[in-house]
N, C-alpha and C positions, 0 to 999 in steps of 0.2 A: 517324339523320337529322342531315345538318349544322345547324347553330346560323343563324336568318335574322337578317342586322342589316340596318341599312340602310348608303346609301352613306356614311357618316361616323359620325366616333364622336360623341357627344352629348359631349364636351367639346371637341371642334372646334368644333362649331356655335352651343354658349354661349358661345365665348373672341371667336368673329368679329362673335355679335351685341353682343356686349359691345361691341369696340372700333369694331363701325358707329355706336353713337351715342355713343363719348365719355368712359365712364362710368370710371369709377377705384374699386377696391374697398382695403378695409381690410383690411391684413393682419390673418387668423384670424376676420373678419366673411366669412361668405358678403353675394356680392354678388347685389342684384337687378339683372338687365339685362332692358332689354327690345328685345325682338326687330323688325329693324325691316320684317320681312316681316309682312303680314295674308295671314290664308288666307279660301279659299271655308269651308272645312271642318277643325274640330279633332277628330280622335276619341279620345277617350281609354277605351283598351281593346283591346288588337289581337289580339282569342280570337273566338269563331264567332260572332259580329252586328258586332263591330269591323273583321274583313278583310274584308268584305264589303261593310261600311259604304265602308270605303275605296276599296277598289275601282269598284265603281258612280256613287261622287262624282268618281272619275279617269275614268272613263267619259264621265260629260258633260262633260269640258272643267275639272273646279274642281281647285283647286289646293288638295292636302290635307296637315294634318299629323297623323302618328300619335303619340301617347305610350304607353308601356306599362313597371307596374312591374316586372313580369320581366325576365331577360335572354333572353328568346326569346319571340318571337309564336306563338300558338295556343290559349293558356288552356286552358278545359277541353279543349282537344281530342284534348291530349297521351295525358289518361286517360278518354274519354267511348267511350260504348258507340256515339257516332256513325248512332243510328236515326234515322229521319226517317218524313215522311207525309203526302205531295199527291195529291191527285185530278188527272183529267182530262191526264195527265202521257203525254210518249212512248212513256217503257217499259210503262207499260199500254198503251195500244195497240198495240204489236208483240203482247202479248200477249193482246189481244179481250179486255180486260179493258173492261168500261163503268162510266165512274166522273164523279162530278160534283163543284163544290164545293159544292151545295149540299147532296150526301148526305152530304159531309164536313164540315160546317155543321150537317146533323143528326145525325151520330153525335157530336160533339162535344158538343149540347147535351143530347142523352140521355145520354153516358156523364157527363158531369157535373151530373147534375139539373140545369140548366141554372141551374147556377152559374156560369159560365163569364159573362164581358164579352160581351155581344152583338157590341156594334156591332167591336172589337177582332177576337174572333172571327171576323166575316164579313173584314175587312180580313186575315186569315189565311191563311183557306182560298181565299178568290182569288187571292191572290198566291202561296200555296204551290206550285202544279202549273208555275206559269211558272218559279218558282225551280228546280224540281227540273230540268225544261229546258236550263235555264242552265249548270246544274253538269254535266250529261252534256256538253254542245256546248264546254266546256273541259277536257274529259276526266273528269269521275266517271264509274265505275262500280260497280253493286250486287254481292251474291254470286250465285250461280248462282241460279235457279229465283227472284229474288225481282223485283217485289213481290206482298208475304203480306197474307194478312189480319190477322196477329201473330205473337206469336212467344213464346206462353207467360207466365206472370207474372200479364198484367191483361187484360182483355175487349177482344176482338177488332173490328174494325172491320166491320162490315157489306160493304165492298169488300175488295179486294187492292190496299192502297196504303201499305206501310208496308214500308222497307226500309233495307239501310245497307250499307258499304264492306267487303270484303274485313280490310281494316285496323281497321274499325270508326270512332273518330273521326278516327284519323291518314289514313283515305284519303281523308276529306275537305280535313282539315289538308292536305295534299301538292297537290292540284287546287290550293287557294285560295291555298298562297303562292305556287304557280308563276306563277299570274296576278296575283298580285299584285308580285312579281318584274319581270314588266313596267313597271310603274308605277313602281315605284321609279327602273326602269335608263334612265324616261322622262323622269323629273324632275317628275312629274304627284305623287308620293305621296314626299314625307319619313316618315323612322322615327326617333324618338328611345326608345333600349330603357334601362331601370333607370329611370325617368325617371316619376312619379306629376304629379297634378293635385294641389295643394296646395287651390286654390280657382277656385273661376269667376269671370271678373271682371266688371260689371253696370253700367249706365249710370246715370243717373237716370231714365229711366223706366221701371225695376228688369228692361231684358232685358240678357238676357248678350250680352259683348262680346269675350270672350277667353277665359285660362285663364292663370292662375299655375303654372307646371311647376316641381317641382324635383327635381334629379339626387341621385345616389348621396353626391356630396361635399357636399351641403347650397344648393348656388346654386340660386336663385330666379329663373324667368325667363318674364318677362310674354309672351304672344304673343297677339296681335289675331287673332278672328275672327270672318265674318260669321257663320255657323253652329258650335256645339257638338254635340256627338254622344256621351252618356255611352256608353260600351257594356263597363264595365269588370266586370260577372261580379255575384256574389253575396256570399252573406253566411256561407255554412254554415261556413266556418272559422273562425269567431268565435263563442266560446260568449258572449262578454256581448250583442255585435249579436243574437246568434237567439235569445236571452230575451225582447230586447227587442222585435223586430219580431212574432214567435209568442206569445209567453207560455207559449211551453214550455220544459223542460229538454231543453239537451242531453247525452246518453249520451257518446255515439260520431257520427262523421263520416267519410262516404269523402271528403268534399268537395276539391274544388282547391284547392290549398296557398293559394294568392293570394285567393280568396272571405273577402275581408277584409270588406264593406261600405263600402270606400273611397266608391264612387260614391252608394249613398242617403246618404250625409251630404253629397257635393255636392250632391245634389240638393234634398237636403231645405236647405241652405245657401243656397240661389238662390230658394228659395220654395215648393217643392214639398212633395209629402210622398207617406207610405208607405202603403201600402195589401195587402188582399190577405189570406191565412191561413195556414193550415198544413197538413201533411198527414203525417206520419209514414211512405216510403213504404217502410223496411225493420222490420218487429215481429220477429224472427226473429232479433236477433243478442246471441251469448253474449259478454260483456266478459270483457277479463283482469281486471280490477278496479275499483273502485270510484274511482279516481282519476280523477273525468270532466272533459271529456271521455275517456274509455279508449278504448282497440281491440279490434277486434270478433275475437276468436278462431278463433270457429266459426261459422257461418250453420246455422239448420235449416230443416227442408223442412216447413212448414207449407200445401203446396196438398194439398188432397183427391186430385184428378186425380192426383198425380206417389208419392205415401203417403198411403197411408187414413191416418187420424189416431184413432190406438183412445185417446191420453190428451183428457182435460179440460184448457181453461188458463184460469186464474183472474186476477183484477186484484189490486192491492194490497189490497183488502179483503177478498181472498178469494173474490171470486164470480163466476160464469162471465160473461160478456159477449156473447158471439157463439155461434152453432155452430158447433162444429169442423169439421163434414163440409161445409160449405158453399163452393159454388163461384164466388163474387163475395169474389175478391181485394179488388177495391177496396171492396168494405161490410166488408169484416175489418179495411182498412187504416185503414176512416172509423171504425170503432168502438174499433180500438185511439189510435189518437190522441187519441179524446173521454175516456178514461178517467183516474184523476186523476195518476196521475205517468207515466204513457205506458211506463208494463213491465209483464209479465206473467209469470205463472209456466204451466211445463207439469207440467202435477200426474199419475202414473200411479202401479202399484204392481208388485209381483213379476211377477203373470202375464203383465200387459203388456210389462214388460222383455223376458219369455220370448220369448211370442208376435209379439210387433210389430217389424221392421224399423227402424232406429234413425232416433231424428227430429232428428240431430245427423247434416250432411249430410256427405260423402265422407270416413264416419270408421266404426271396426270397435268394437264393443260393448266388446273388449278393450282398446283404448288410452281408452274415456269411463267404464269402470268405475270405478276407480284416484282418478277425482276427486271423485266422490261425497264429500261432507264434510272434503275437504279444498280444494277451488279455491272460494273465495267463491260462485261461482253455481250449485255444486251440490249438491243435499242429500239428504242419505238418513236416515230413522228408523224407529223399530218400528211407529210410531201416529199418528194424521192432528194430536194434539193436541203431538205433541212435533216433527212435520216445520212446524205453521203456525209453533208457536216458534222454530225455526231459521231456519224464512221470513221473518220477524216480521210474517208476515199473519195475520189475525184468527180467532183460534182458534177461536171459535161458529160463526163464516160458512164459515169454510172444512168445520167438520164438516159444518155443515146442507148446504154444495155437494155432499159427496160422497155424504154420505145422499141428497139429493133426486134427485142423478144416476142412482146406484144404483136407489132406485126406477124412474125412468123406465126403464133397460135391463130390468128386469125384468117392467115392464107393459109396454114396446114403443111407449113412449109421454114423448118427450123435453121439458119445459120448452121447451126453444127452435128446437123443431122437429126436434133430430139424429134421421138414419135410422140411420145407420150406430152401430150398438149393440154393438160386439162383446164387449164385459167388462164387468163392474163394477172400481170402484176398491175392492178389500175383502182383499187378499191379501196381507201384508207380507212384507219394508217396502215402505215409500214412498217415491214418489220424487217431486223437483221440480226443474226447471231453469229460473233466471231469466232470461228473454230482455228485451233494452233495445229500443227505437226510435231510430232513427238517419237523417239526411237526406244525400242526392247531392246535391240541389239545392234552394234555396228556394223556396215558392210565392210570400209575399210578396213587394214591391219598391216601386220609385217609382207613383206613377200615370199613368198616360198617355191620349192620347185614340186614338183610330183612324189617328191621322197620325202619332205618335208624341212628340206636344210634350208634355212634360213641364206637371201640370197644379196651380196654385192649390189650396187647400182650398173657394176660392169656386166653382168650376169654371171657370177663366178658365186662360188658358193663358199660360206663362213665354216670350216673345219670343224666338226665334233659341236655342234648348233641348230637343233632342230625346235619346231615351232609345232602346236596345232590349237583347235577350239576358235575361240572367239578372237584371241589377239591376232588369227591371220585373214580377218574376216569373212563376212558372207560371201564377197565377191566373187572370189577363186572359183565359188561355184553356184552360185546365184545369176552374177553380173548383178542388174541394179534394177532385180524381181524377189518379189519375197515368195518364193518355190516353196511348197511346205513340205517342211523335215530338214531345210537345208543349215537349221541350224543346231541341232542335237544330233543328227546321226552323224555329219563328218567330223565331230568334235570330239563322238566316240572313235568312229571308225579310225581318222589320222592318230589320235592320243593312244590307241592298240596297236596300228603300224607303226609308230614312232618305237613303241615299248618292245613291239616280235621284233624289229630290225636292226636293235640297238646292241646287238651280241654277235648280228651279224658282220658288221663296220667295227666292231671295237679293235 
């Protein structure tokens, strides 16, 4: 796919606003200019709530400007799995599908104990089925046979409304620049690309009024706007920001290169602040090493449904936490997260090595043998007292686990409910493989209200400041379940409400 710029380079358009008003810079000082156009709309972020955003604001009539620190628009979209999921939508109806938002308003807040933002939530799911709409009537199209009720992973949706692109996120990416392509060639939608939000800039009666941009060569330049629109992504590619905002360690990361946190610090800058949790939504990945964040080597196949699970897996202390055999992805996913450094070990012994199918995915027994006691995360010994040593998990705990387990396979009769009993762990050697947690996307992010204005700690909302996508997290409308769709379709849907409403409030 070719590279989308806009119709000028962002040092044309800083050199001209410079000499519109005057200004004279010091050689080897970046200059501040400021720009002497005002827009309807700033977006800063031009990935899946940002193009969107854009667009629907050039739709009523305003006049936008885009920033983005990339040299190409679409953010996550480049590498996103590109799911989504609206009720009440066309393609269900071609397909006599009957679907509501309000049954997608209840599957929501049942699949997240109704953790999830209420009022955010409802503002979701009504708006999600017009969006998906939209994206058809500008050309999206799904893969064959869909929408699904899921598609494996996490708990399925009560309807058939979850679906996504041949391409995945780029057949989205490809719809949204084309239409926004328009815009641009209209003169409705400026792009300035390499180009970040330094700061927001704020009146005295502390709402935002602009944005401080500054480019690749260090120049600084003020641009007026009636409305702000953060929509610049997350935070998972920063292991000090996702300490900070989680309180948890990060392993490993698929995240977008650019999930910097830029925007919760604007946001939190202008008055707002962060909100929201965590959720761990990969337990399954084997690190090259211990240089974290690392890379995730291997993924195993921890669902029941897809490999029975004949090993035990133990926390850092040694001791089991979940049932293996159990079919709620996401209470595996909510238990390995609560656990105290978010890894786990998968504890077996010889005869399971034998008997069981390998739990180290699209890999032959013959090329995972080999690492055993020599790759950091895998260990092999004679005895359960010399494998916790090597683990440096807790040698009493970890024996009493395997005795206790033992026993239940032998009464038929599991501590934590497991059916599925086929060995005991008693047969040496032993074996262990250490799996990390690892995040796509953050839950946390800014706070927001139903409208999407960026919100006080008092509950008072920040003037002409609005947020969507990834920087206001999953949570709003997750809680601290990975729901699927919940993180491309409210990042369109909010980034189009921010964009249609933004003419309205002006």
């Amino acid at each position: 796919m070719t590279q989308f710029r806009g119709p000028f380079s962002r040092r044309q358009f800083i050199s001209s606003a410079a000499a519109g008003v005057g200004l004279v810079g010091i050689a080897g000082v970046p200059l501040r200019a400021f720009a002497a156009e005002t827009y309807d709309l700033i977006v800063i972020g031009g990935g899946t709530a940002g193009i969107p955003c854009a667009i629907a604001a050039a739709e009523q009539g305003a006049k936008v400007l885009m920033i983005d620190k990339s040299i190409q628009i679409g953010g996550t979209l480049w590498i996103s799995g590109g799911s989504m999921a609206a009720a009440g939508t066309k393609m269900q109806a071609r397909k006599g599908i009957k679907d509501s938002a309000d049954a997608h308003y209840a599957d929501i807040m049942r699949l997240s104990q109704n953790r999830a933002n209420p009022a955010v939530a409802r503002r979701y799911v009504d708006n999600a089925g017009p969006m998906a709409d939209w994206l058809e009537s500008i050309g999206y199209k799904t893969r064959d046979g869909e929408p699904v009720m899921g598609r494996g992973g996490h708990a399925s949706f009560s309807a058939a409304r979850y679906f996504t692109g041949p391409e995945r996120g780029r057949t989205l990416l490809n719809v949204l620049q084309a239409e926004l392509r328009k815009h641009v060639e209209a003169g409705k939608v400026k792009i300035l690309m390499a180009t970040g939000a330094a700061e927001l800039v704020t009146a005295r009666d502390r709402s935002v009024t602009g944005v401080i941009a500054v480019a690749e060569d260090g120049v600084r330049t003020q641009f007026s706007a009636r409305k702000v629109a953060i929509t610049s992504g997350g935070y998972c590619h920063n292991p000090e920001m996702f300490k900070r905002v989680t309180g948890l360690n990060q392993y490993t990361s698929s995240a977008y290169y650019m999930a910097k946190g830029d925007g919760l610090l604007l946001g939190e800058g202008a008055g707002g602040f962060v909100r929201g949790g965590e959720y761990q939504m990969q337990g399954g990945g084997i690190l090259n090493d211990r240089n974290y964040p690392s890379v995730s080597i291997f993924q195993t196949e921890l669902s029941q449904d897809r490999r029975p699970q004949w090993e035990i897996w133990v926390n850092n202390l040694g001791q089991r936490f979940v049932r293996e055999d159990g079919l709620d992805i996401d209470l595996r996913e909510r238990r390995f997260t609560q656990q105290p450094t978010q890894r786990m070990w998968v504890v077996f012994d010889q005869e399971i090595w034998e008997k069981s199918s390998l739990v180290v995915e699209s890999k032959e027994k013959t090329d995972i043998e080999p690492l055993f006691g020599k790759h950091p995360m895998f260990f092999k010994a004679q005895t359960i007292e010399e494998l916790a040593t090597a683990t440096k998990l807790n040698v009493e705990n970890l024996k009493r686990t395997v005795q206790d387990y033992n026993a239940g396979v032998r009464n038929k009769s599991d501590s934590l409910g497991r059916t599925f009993l086929p060995a005991e762990v008693a047969k040496p050697p032993y074996y262990a493989i250490e799996l990390s947690g690892g995040n796509i996307i953050g839950f946390g992010g800014l706070a927001v209200n139903a409208d999407m204005q960026l919100l006080r700690p008092n509950g008072g909302v920040i003037k002409n400041l609005y947020a969507a996508g990834e920087v206001i997290g999953l949570a709003h409308v997750a809680g601290d379940a990975a729901i699927q769709g919940s993180g491309v379709t409210p990042s369109v849907t909010f980034g189009r409400l921010v964009g249609r409403d933004v003419m309205k409030r002006a």
